[in-house]
N, CA and C of each residue as an Amber inpcrd file, in Angstrom:
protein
   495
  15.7860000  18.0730000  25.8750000  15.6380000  19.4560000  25.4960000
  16.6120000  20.2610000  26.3360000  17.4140000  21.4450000  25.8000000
  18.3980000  22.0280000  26.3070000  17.7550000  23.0380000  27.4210000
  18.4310000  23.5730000  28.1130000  17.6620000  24.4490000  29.3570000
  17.3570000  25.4100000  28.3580000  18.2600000  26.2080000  27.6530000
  18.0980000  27.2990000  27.1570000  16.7470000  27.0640000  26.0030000
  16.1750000  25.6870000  25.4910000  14.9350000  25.6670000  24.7070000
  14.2260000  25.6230000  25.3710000  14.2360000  25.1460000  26.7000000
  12.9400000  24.8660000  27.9250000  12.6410000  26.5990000  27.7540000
  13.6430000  27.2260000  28.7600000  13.1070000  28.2750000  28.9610000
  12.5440000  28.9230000  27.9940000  12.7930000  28.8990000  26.8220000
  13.3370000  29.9880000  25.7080000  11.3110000  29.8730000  25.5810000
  10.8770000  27.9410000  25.1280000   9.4060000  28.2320000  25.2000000
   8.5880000  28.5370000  26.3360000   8.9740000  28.2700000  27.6920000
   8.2190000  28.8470000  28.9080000   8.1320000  30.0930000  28.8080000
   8.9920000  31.0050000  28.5410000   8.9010000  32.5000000  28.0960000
   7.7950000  32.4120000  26.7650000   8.0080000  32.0990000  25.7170000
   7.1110000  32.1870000  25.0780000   5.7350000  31.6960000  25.0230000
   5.4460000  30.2830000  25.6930000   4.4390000  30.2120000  25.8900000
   3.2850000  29.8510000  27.2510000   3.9290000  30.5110000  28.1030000
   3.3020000  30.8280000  29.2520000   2.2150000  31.6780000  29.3160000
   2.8470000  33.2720000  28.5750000   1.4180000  33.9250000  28.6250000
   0.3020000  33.6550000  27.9080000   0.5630000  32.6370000  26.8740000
  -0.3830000  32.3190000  26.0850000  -1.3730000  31.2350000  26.9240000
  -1.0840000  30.6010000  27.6380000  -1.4410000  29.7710000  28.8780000
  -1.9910000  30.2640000  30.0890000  -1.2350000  31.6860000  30.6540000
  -1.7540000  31.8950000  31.7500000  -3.4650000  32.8150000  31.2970000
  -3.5040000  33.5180000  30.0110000  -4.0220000  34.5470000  29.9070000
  -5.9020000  33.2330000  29.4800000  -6.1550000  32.2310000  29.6010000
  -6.6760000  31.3600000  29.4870000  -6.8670000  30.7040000  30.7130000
  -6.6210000  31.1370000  32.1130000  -6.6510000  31.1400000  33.2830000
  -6.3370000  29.4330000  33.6310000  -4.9350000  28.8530000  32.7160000
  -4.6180000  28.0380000  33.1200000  -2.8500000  28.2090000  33.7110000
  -2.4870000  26.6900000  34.1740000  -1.0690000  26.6260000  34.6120000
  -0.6390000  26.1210000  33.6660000   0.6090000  26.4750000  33.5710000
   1.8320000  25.6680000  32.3310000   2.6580000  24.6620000  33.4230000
   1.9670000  23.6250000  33.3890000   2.2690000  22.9870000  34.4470000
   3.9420000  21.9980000  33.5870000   4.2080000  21.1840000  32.5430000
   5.1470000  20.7240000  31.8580000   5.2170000  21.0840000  30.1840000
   6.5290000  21.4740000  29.6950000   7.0570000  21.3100000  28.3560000
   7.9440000  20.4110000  28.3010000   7.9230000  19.4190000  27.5090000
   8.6480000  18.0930000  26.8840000   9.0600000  17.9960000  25.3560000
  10.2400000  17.7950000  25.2670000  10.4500000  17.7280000  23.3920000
  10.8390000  16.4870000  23.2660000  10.6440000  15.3340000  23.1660000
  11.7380000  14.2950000  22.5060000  11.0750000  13.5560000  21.3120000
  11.9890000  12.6400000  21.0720000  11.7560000  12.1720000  19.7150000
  10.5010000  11.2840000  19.0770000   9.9420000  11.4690000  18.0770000
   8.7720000  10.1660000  17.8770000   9.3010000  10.1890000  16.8420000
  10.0800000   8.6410000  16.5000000  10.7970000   8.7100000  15.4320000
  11.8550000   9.6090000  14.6600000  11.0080000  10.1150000  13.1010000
  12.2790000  10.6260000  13.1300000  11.4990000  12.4150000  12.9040000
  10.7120000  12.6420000  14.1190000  10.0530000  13.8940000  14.2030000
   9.9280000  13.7870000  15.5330000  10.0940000  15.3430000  16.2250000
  10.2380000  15.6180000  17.3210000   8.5210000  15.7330000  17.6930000
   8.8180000  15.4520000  19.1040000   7.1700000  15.7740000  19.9770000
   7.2980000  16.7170000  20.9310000   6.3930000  17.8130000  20.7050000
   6.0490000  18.9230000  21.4920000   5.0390000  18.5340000  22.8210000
   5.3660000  18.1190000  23.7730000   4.2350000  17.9020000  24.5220000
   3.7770000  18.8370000  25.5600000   2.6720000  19.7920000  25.3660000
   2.0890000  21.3820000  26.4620000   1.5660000  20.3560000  27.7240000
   1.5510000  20.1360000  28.7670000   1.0180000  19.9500000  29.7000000
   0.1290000  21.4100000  30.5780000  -0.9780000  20.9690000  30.8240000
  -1.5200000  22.6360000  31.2470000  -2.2610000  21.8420000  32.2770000
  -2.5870000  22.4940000  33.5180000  -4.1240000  22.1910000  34.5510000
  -4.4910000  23.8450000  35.0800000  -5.2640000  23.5380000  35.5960000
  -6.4260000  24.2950000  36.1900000  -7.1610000  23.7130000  37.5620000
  -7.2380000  24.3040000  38.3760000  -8.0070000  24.7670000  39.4690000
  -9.4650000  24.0270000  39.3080000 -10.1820000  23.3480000  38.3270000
 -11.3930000  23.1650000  37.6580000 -11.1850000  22.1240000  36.8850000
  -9.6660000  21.7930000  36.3950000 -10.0850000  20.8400000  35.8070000
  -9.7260000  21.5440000  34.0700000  -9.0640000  20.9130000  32.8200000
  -9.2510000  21.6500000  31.4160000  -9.6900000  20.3770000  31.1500000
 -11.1830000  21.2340000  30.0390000 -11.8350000  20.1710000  29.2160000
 -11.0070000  20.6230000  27.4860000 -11.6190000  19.4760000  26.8710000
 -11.0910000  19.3700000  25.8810000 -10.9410000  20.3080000  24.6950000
 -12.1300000  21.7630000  25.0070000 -12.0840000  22.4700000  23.8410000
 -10.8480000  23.2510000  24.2300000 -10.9830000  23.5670000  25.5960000
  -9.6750000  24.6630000  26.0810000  -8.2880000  23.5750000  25.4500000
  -7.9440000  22.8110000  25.2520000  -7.0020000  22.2950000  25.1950000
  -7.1040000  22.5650000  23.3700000  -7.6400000  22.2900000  22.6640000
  -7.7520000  22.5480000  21.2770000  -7.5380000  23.8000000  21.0030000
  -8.3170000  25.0260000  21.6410000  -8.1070000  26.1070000  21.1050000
  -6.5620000  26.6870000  21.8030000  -6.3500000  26.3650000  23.1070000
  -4.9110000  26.4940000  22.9850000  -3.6090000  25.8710000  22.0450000
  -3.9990000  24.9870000  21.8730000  -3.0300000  24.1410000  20.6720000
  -2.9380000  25.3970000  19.8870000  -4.0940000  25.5050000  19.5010000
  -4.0700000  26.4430000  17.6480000  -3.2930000  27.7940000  17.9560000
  -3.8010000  28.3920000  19.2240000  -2.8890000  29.2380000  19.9390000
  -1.0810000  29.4760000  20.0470000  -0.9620000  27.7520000  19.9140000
   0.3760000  27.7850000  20.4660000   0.9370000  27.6280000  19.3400000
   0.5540000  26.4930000  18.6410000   0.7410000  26.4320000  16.9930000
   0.6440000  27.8430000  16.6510000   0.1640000  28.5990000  16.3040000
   0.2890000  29.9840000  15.5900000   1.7760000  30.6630000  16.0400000
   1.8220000  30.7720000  17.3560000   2.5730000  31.2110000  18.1280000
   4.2370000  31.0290000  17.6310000   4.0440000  29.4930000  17.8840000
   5.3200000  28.9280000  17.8020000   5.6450000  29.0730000  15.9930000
   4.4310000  29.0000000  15.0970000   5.2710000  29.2860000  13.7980000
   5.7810000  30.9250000  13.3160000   5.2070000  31.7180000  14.5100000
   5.7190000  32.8910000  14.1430000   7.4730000  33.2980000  14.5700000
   7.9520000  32.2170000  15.2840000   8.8170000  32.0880000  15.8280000
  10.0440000  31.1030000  15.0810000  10.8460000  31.1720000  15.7910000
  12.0950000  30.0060000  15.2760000  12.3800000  28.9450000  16.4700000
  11.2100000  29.0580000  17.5110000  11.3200000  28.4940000  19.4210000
  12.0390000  27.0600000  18.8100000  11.1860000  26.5270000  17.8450000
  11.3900000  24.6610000  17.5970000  12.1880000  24.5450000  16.5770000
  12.7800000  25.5610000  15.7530000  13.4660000  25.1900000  14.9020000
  12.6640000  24.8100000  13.0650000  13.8700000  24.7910000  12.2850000
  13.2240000  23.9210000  11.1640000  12.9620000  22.4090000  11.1710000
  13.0360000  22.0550000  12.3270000  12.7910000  20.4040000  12.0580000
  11.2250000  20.3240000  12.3440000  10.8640000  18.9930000  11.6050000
   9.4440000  18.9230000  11.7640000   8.9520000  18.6610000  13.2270000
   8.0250000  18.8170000  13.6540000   7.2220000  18.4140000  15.2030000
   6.0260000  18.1660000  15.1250000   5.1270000  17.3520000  15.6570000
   3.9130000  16.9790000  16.6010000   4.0300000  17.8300000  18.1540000
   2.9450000  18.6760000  18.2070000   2.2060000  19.4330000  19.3900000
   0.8320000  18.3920000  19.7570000   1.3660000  18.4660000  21.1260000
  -0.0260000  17.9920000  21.7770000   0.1430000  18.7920000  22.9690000
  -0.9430000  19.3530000  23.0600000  -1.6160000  19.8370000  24.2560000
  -2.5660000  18.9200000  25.1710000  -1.8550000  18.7630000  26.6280000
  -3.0630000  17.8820000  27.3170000  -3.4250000  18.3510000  28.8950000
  -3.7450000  17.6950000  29.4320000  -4.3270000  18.1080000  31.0330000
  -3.1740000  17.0400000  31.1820000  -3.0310000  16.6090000  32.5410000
  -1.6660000  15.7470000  33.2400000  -2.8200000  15.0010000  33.2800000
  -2.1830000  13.3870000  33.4340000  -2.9910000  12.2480000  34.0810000
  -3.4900000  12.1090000  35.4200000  -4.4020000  10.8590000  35.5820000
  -4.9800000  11.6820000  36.6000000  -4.1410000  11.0930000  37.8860000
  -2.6110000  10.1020000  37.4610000  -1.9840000   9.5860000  38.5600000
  -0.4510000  10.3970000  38.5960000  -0.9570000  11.9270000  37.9280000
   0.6140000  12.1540000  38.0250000   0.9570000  12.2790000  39.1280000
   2.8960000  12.8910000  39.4070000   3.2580000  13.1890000  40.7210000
   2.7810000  14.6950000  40.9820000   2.4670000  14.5270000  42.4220000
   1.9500000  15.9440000  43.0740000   3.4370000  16.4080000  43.2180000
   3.5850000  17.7610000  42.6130000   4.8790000  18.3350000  43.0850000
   4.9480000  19.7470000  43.1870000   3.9410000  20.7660000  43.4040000
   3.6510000  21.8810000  43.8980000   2.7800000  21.8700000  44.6580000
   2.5770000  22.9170000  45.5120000   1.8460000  22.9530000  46.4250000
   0.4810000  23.2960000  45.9780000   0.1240000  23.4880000  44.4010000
  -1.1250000  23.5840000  44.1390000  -2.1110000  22.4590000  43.5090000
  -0.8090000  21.5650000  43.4370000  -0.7730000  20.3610000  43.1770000
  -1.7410000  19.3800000  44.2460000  -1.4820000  19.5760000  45.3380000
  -2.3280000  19.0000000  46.2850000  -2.9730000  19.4590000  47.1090000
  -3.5680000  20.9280000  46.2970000  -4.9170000  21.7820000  46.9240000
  -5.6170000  20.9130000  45.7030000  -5.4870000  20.8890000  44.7270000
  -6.4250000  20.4710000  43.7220000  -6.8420000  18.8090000  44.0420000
  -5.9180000  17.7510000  44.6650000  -6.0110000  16.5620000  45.0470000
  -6.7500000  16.6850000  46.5880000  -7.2130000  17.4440000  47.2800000
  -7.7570000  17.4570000  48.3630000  -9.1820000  16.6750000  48.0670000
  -9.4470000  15.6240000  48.8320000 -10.5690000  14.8060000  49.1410000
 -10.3510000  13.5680000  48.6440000  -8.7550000  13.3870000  47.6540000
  -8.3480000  11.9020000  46.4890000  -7.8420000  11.6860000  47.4660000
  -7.4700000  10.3610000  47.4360000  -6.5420000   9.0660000  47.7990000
  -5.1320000   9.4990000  47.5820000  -4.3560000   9.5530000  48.0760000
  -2.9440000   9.7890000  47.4280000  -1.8990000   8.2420000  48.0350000
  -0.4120000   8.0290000  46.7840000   0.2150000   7.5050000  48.0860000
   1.3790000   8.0740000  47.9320000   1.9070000   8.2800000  49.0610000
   3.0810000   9.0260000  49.7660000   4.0980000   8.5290000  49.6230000
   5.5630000   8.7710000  49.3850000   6.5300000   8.2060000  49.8360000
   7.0370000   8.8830000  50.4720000   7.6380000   8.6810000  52.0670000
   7.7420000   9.4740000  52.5100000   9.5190000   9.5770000  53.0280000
  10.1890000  10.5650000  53.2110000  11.7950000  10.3580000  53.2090000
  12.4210000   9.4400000  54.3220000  11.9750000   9.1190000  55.2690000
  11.9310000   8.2350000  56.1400000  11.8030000   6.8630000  55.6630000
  11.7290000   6.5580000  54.5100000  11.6520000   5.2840000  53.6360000
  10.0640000   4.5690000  53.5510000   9.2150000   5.1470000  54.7610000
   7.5350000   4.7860000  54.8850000   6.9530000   4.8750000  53.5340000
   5.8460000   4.2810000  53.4360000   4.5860000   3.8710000  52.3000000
   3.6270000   4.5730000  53.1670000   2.8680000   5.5380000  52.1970000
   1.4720000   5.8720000  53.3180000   0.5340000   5.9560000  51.8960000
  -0.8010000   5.7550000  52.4550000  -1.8240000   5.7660000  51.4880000
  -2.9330000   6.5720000  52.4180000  -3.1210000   7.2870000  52.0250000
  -4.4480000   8.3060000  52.6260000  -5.1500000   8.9910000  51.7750000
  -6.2160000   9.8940000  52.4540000  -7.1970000  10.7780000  51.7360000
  -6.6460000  12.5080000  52.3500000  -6.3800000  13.0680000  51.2730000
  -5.7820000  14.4990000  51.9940000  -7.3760000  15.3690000  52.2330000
  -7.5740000  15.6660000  53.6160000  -8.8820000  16.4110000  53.9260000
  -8.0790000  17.9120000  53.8700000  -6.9460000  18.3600000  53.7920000
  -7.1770000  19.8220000  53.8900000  -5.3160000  20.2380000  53.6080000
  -5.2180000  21.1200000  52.8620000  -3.6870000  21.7640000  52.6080000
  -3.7430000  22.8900000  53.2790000  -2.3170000  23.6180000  54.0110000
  -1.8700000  24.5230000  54.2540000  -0.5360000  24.7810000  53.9040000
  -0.0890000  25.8810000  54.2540000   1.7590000  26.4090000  53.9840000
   2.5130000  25.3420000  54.4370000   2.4080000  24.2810000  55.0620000
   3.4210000  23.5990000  56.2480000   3.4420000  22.4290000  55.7770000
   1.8460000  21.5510000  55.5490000   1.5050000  20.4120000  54.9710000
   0.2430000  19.5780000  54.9040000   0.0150000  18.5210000  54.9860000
  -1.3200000  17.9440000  54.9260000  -1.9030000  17.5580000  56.3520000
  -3.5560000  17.7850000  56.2230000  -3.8230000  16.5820000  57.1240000
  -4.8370000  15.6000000  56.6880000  -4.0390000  14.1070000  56.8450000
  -4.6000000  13.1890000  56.1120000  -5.5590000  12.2290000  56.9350000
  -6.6080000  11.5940000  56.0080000  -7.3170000  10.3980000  56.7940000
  -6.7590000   9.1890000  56.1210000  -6.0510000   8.4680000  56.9290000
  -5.6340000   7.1270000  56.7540000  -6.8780000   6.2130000  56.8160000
  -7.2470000   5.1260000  55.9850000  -8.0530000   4.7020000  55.9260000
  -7.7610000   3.3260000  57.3130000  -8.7030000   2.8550000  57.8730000
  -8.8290000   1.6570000  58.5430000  -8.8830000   0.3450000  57.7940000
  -8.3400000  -0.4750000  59.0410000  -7.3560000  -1.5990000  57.9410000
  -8.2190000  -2.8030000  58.6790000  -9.0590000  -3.7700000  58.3820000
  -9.9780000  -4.5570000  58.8410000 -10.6460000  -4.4230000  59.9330000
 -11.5830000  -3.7740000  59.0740000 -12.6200000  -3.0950000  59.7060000
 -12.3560000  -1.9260000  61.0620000 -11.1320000  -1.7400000  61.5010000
 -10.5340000  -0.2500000  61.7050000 -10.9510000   0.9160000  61.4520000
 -11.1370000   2.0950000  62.6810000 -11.6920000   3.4110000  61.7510000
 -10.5170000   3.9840000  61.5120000 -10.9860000   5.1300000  60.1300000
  -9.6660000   5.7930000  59.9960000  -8.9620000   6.3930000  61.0570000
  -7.4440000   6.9270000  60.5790000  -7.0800000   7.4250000  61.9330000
  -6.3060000   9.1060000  60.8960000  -6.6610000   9.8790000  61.6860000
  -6.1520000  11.4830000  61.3130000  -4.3330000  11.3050000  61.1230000
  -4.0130000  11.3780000  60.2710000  -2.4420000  11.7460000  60.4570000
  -1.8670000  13.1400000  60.1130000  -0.6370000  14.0590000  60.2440000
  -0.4210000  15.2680000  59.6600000   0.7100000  14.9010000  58.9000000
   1.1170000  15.0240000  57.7420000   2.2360000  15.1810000  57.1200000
   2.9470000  16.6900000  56.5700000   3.8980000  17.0960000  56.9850000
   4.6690000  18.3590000  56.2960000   5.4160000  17.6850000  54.8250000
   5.3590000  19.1840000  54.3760000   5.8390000  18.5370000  52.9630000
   7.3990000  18.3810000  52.9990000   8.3220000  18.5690000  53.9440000
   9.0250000  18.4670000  54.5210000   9.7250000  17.0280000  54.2550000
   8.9310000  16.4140000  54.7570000   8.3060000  14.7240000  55.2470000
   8.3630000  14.0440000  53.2400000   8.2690000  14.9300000  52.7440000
   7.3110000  14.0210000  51.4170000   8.2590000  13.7960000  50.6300000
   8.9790000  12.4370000  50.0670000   9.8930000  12.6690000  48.9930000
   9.0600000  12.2880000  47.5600000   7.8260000  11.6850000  47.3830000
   7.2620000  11.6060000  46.0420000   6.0700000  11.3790000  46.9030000
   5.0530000  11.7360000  45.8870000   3.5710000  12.1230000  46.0990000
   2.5150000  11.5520000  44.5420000   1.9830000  11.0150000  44.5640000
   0.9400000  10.4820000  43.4910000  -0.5630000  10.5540000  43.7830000
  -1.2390000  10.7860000  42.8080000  -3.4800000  10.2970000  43.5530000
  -2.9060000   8.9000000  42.8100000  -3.8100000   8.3600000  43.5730000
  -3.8070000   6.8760000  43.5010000  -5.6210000   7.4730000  42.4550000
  -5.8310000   6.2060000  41.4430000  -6.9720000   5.9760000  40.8330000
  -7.5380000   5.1200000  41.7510000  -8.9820000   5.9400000  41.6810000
 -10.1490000   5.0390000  42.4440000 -10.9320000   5.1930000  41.5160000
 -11.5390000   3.7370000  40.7770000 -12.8300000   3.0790000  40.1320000
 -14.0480000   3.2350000  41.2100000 -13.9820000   3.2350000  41.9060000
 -15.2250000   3.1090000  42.8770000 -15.7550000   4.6220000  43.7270000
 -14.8300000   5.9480000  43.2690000 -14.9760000   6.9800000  44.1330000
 -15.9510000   7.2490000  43.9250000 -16.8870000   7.7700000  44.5730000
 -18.0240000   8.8940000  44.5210000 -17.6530000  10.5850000  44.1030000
 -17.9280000  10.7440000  43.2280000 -17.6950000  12.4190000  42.8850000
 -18.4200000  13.0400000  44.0030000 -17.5020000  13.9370000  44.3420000
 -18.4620000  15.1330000  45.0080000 -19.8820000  15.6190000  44.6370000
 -19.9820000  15.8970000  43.2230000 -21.4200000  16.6560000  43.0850000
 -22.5480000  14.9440000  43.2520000 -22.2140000  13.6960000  43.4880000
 -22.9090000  12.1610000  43.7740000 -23.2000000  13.0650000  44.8790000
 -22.3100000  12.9510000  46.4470000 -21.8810000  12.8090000  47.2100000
 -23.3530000  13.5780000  47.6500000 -23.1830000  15.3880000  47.0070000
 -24.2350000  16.3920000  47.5700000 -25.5070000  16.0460000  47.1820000
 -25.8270000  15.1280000  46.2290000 -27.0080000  14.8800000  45.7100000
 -27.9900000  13.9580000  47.0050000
């Protein structure tokens, strides 16, 4: 997708996104066959469940046919939440991952795998987990420090609202 179509729909469909008290976190166009794919990436602070993601579609769909944003060629829109192993790459990115597993790559060429207990302006401070039978040990990382960032999936986590019960 050309810069000038990126922007052209971030202008157009941002406010339709923000005013739904979500982020326009990615826009993607490429090909599925021989029809283009619209892909909205959106999150939230909370989490988007599935109706917010539907009624924004229809939102954006309306939007975009009042427009010429995509052109006359045909397209597929999907609207989704990000996965749950994308890369962390804003800083709100890993206020929302605070208490997950993440793993780090860090520019120094290091592998780190930790639990982020808390974000600020500067960077993390993480609990490294203990490594046979080891207790964890506190580490700080600046984002400085971070050249790629992921949550690692855990099958076995305890949700928070388990946790308070």
């Amino acid at each position: 997708m050309s810069t000038t179509q990126s922007e052209r729909l971030r202008g157009l469909l941002e406010p339709l996104v923000s005013e739904r008290d979500l982020d326009l976190e990615e826009i993607e166009v490429s090909r599925a066959g021989r029809r283009r794919m619209l892909r909205i990436i959106v999150d939230s602070d909370e989490g988007v469940e599935l109706d917010a993601c539907a009624e924004l579609s229809c939102a954006i769909s309306d939007k975009l046919d009042e427009t010429d944003a995509m052109g006359d060629e045909e397209y597929v829109l999907e609207v989704s939440s990000p996965g749950a192993d994308r890369p962390l790459t804003e800083h709100r990115h890993y206020v929302r991952a605070t208490g997950r597993l993440v793993k780090l790559q860090l520019h120094e060429g290091a592998e780190l795998v930790a639990r982020i207990l808390s974000v600020d302006d500067d960077g993390l401070d993480l609990e490294v987990p203990g490594v046979k039978g080891r207790k964890p040990t506190a580490r700080r990382v600046t984002f400085g420090d971070i050249a790629k960032a992921r949550v690692e999936i855990e099958f076995n986590r305890k949700d928070k609202k388990e946790e308070e019960a």
